[in-house]
N, C-alpha and C positions, 0 to 999 in steps of 0.2 A: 264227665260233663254232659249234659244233656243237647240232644242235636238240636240245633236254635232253628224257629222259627218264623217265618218274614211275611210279615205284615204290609199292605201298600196302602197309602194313607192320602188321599186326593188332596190336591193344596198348590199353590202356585208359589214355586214349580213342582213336581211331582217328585216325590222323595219316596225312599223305601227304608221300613226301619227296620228295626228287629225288637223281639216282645219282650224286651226291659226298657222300652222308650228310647234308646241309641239311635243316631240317624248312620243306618251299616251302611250306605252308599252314597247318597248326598244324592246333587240335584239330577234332573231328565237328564243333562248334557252329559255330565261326570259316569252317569247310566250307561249312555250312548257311548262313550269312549272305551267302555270298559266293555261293554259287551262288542265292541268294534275289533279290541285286544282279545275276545275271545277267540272270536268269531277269525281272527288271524293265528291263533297258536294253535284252533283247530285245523286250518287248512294246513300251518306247518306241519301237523304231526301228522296228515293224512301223506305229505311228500315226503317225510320223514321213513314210513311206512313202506311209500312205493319204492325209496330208495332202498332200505333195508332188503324187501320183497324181490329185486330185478340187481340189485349185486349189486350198484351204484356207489360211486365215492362224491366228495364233495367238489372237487376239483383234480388234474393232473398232476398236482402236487401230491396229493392222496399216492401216488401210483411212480413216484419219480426212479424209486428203484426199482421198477421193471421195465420188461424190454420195452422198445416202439413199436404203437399197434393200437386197435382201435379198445376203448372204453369207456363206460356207460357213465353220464355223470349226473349230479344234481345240486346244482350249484347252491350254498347259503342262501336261503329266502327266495330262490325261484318260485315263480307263480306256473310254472310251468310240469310237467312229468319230465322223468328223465331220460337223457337221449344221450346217443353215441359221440364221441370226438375221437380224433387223432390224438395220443399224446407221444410227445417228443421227447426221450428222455437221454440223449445220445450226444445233448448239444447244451454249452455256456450252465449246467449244473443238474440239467433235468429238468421236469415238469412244467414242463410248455406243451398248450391247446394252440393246434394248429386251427388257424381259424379261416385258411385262405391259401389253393395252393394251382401255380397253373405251369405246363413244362411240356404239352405236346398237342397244344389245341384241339384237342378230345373232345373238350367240352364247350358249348355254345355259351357265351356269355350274354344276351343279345334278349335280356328277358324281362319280364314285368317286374313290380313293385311285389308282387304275392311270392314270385317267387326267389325273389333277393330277399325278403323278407324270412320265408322259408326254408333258405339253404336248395341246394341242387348241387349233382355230381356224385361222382367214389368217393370218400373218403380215405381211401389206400390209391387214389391219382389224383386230377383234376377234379376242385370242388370250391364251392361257396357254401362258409357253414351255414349260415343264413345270420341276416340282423336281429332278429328277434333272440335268439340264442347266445350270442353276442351281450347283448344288452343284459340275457340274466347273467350269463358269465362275470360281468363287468358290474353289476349293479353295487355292489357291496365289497369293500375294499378298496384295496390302491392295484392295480396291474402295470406291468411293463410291458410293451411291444417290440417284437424283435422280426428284424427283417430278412431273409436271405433271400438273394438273388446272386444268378449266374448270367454274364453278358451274351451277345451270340459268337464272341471269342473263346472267349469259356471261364473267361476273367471272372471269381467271386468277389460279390457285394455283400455287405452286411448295413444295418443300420437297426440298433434298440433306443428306446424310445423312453424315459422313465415314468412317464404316466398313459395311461391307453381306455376308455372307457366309449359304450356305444349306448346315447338313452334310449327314452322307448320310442315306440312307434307315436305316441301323440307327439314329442316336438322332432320326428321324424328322423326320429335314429340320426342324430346328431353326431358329429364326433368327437370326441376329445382324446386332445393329442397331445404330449408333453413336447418335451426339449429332449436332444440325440445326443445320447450318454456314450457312446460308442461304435465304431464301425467305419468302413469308409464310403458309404453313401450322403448325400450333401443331407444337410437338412432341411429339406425342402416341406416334407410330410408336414411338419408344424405349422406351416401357414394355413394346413389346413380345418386345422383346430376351430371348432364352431361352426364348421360346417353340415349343415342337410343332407340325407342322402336324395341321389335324384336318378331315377328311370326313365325308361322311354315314355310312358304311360304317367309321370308324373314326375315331372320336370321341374325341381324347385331353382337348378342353379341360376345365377345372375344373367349370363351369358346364351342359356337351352344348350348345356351340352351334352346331354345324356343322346346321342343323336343314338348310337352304337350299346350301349353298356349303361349300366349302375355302379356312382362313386359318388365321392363326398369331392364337390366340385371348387375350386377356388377360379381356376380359370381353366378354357376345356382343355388346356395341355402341359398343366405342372406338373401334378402325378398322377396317374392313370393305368392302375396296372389290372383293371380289364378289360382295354382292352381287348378286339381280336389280332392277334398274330400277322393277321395276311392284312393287317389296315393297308391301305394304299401308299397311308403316308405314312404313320407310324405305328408300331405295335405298342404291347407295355411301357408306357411312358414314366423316365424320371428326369426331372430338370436338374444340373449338376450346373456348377459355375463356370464350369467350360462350354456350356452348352447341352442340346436336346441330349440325351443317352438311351437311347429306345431297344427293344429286341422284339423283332421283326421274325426271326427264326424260330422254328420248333423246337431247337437247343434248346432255346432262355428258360430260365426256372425263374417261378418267382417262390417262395413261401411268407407266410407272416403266420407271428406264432404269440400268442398273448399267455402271460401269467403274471 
């Protein structure tokens, strides 16, 4: 068969044919959308590439039968290159991205919007992966949220969560939280569901309570596990039905782990 050649033919609206009189593409718009779809499976295959290039899997599921340890990932349809996480594979079946971990106030939590945004910290100690990272994690698919924490007793908490997603930065890294499939931490986290995030530098909640830290605020003391440690009043905040549950101590461990 001979290689076809394409003709553009001025007309309102702007159509392209091919030279048996065929209209191969139709109007300007239908144009636009297809070269939009290009113009996106090129970008996929250039992440595709980088993954390939830097060892990269898709997720920590990719990786669940290996040890715990850090790994390079690149999430389905990131817009992003790929970058290092924690994965967890030692706990509830494997292949949980730890995405949040704090247990010895090492780390200052006490920072702007760029760099909550960005992630900060070890990722083998104290760290915030950052929202951005989050959000490609999150972008495609259904994920679970899973909680561990350790009290300054030494009593362990859990709490998973059956839906966990974080959007973008334009409606400001929003969260979305399901309903708690298990564990015995209250289900408190869920009220948080639709909430903003907010910094000191840029303070969406109802209340301004980013006064200390960056969280998805429903009011400035239902959950708050950044908290710092040596808060006056309280440290990592969780509301239980008994009352405030706070850890105040270098003991307390929080982790949260998405897959």
């Amino acid at each position: 068969m001979a290689i076809p050649r394409f003709l553009v033919r001025r007309g309102s609206p702007l159509e392209i044919w091919s030279d048996n009189g065929t209209n191969f593409i139709g109007t300007s718009r239908e144009l636009k959308e297809q070269l939009s779809q290009i113009n996106q499976q090129q970008s996929t295959a250039t992440l595709l590439q980088d993954r390939l290039a830097l060892g990269a899997t898709a997720s920590c599921q990719d990786v669940a039968s290996s040890p715990d340890g850090v790994y390079k990932i690149s999430p389905v349809a990131a817009s992003i290159r790929p970058f290092p996480v924690y994965c967890e594979n030692s706990i509830e079946g494997g292949g949980w991205t730890v995405i949040h971990r704090r247990y010895d106030n090492s780390v200052r939590f006490d920072r702007t919007w760029a760099e909550y945004k960005n992630g900060f910290g070890d990722l083998r100690r104290e760290f915030w992966l950052g929202l951005e990272k989050m959000h490609q994690i999150t972008r495609i698919g259904d994920h679970e949220l899973l909680i561990i924490a350790k009290t300054i007793n030494g009593t362990a908490r859990t709490g998973r969560f059956d839906r966990f997603g974080v959007e973008n930065e334009y409606a400001r890294y929003r969260l979305q939280v399901g309903r708690k499939i298990g564990g015995n931490l209250s289900d408190q986290l869920s009220l948080h569901d639709g909430k903003e995030f907010s910094t000191q530098d840029n303070d969406r909640s109802a209340n301004k309570c980013a006064h200390f830290n960056g969280w998805w605020y429903v009011n400035c003391a239902l959950v708050d596990l950044n908290r710092p440690m040596d808060f006056p009043q309280n440290g990592m905040t969780w509301y239980e039905d008994t009352g405030y549950r706070t850890s105040r101590s270098s003991n307390a461990h929080k982790e949260n782990h998405a897959r």
